[in-house]
C-alpha positions, 0 to 999 in steps of 0.5 A, spaced: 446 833 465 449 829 459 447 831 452 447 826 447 453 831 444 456 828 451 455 822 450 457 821 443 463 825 445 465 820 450 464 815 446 468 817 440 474 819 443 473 812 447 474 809 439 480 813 437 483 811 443 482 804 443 483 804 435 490 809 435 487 813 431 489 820 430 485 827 430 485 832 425 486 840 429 489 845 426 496 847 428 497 853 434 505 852 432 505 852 425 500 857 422 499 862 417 492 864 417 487 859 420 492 853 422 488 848 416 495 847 412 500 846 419 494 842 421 494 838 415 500 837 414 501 835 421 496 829 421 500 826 414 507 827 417 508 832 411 511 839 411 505 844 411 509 848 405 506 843 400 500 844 403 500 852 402 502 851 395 497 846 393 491 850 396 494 855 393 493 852 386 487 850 388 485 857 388 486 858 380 480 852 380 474 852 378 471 849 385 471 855 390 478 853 394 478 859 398 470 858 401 473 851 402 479 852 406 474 857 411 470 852 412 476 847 414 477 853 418 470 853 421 470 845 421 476 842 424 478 844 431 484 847 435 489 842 439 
């Protein structure tokens, strides 16, 4: 039986595919905790070590870094 999730799906990835536009995973090769920064870092053809660091700056501001890195976490899907 097709859900609407199904069909939606398809329908995403037929657009991606046709456009050429890449996806955001986490990483499974380049990970330390959860694969968000190898992921990103992947994604913008940059090295994940500028990642760490920037998010680990982050932490020290204001806005929460840490819940926004474990709901990237939750988010973005494994390759």
């Amino acid at each position: 039986m097709m859900t609407i999730r199904h069909i939606t799906k398809g329908i995403f990835n037929t657009y991606i595919k046709q456009n050429n536009m890449k996806k955001l995973f986490r990483s499974t090769t380049d990970n330390r905790i959860g694969g968000v920064c190898g992921g990103i870092a992947e994604y913008t053809n940059s090295d994940p070590t500028i990642w760490r660091l920037l998010f680990l700056a982050l932490i020290c501001a204001p806005f929460p870094m840490i819940f926004m890195y474990c709901l990237a976490w939750i988010i973005i899907p494994k390759k």
